[in-house]
N, C-alpha and C positions, 0 to 999 in steps of 0.2 A: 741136502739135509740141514734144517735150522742148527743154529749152535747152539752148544745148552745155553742158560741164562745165568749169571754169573754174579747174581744175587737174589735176595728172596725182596718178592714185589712190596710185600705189606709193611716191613721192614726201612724199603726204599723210600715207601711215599710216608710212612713215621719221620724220618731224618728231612724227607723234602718241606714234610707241612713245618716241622719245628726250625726249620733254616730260611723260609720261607717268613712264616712267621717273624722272625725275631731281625729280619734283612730288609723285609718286602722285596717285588715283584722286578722292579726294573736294577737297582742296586748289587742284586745277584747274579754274577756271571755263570757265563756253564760252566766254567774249569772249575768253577769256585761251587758249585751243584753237584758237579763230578764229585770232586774231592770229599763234599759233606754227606754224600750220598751213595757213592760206591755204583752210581750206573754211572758208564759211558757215553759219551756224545753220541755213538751211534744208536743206542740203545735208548736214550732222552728220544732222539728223531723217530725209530722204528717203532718203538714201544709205546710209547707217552704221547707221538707228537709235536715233539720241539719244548721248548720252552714254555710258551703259555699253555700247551698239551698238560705237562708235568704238572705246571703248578693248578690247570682245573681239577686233575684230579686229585692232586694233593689237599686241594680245598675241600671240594667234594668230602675224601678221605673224614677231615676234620670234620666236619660240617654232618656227615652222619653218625658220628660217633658223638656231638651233644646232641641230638633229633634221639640218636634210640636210646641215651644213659639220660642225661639231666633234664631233656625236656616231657620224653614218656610220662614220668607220673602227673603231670598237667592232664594231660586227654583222659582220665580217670579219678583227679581228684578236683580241688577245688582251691580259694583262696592260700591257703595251708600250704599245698604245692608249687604256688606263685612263689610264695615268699620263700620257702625254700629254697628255688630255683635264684630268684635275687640274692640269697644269702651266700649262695654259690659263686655268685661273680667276684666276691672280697675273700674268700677263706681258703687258707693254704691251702695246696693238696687238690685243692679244686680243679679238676679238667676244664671250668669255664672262669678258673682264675687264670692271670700270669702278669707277670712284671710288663709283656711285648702286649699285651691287652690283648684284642681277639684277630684272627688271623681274617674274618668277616671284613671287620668295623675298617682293619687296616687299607683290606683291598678295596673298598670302597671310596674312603679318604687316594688314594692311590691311583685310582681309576681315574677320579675327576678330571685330572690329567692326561692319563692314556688313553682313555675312550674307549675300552674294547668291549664291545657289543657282547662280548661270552664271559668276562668277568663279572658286568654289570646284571648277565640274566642269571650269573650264580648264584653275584649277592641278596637281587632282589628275590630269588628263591627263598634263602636259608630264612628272611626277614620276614617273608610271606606264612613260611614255617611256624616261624616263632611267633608271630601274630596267632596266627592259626589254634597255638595251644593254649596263650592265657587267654583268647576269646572263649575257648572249650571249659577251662577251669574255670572262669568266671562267670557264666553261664551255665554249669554244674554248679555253683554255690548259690546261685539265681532259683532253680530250679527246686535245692535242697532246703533253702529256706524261705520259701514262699514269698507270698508280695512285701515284704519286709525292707528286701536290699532293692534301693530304686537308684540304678549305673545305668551308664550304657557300656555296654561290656565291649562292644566294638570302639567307641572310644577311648575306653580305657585302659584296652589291648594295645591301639596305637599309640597312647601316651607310654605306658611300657615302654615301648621298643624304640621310640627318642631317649627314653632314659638308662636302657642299657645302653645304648651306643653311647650316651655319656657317660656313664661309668667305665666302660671298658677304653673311652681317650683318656681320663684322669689315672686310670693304673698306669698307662703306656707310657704319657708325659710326665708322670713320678716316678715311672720305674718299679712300681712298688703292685702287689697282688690286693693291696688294701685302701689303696687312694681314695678310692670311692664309696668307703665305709659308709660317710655322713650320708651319702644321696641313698643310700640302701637303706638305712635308719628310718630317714622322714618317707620312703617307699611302703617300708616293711608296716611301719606305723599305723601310716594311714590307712592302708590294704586290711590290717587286723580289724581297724574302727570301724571297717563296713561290716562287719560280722558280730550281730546279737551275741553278746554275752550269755 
């Protein structure tokens, strides 16, 4: 008979994404996952997979919770939603704010080094993601205001997502949820200027 489980999972992989985050991936020992995390080594192996088991799903974890809260209203609105979502990256309180920047951006920077073929098809997932939504909003605002706005919204989707990944090294290497105020300003700006008054 299984033995019961000797913590609550969602709970687990909260403590692992935010330890994770704030340590990265190879710097983190188990004893030292154990301890921030309240599962067991054997439990890290049986349950998660090991170590890089843990932390995909701890990523994952994270990584769906900006997809259904701060990137959703993208795939239904428009410009307005972009920038919203950029205003997000600098302001307190923000789930795609923090001092450790994003736990994406980090494992990517991270990886370059590691190489691991299952980190790499995370990151390029959540990136693929996020692409996905301001090409949908910008494209909804294409559509809502007729031959007016002339982007390419697939370009302009990918200039994005260079730019949050700058935003979110400049919080990490300042430390700070607001480093990247200025690059969201001339973002926000610009993004409003394609939109008829």
């Amino acid at each position: 008979m299984p033995r019961p489980k000797s913590y609550d999972r969602e709970e687990a992989l909260t403590k692992a994404c935010n330890a994770f985050w704030q340590h990265g991936f190879q710097a983190l020992g188990i004893r030292e996952l154990e301890r921030r995390t309240g599962v067991n080594q054997f439990a890290i192996r049986s349950e998660f997979g090991g170590k890089e088991g843990f932390f995909l799903k701890a990523l994952q974890y994270y990584c769906d919770a900006a997809i259904t809260t701060e990137m959703a209203p993208m795939k239904e609105g428009g410009i307005q939603e972009v920038i919203g979502f950029l205003n997000g990256l600098v302001t307190p309180g923000s789930m795609t704010s923090s001092e450790f920047g994003c736990l994406v951006v980090n494992t990517g920077i991270e990886n370059a080094r590691i190489q691991s073929p299952r980190l790499e098809a995370a990151v390029q997932a959540y990136w693929a993601t996020l692409e996905d939504h301001f090409r949908t909003a910008l494209e909804n605002e294409q559509n809502a205001q007729g031959s007016g706005l002339n982007f390419n919204a697939t370009e302009l989707a990918q200039a994005l997502i260079a730019a949050v990944m700058g935003v979110h090294a400049r919080n990490r290497t300042q430390g700070s949820q607001v480093a990247g105020t200025a690059l969201i300003k001339v973002l926000t700006t610009s993004l409003s200027s394609l939109v008829p008054e």
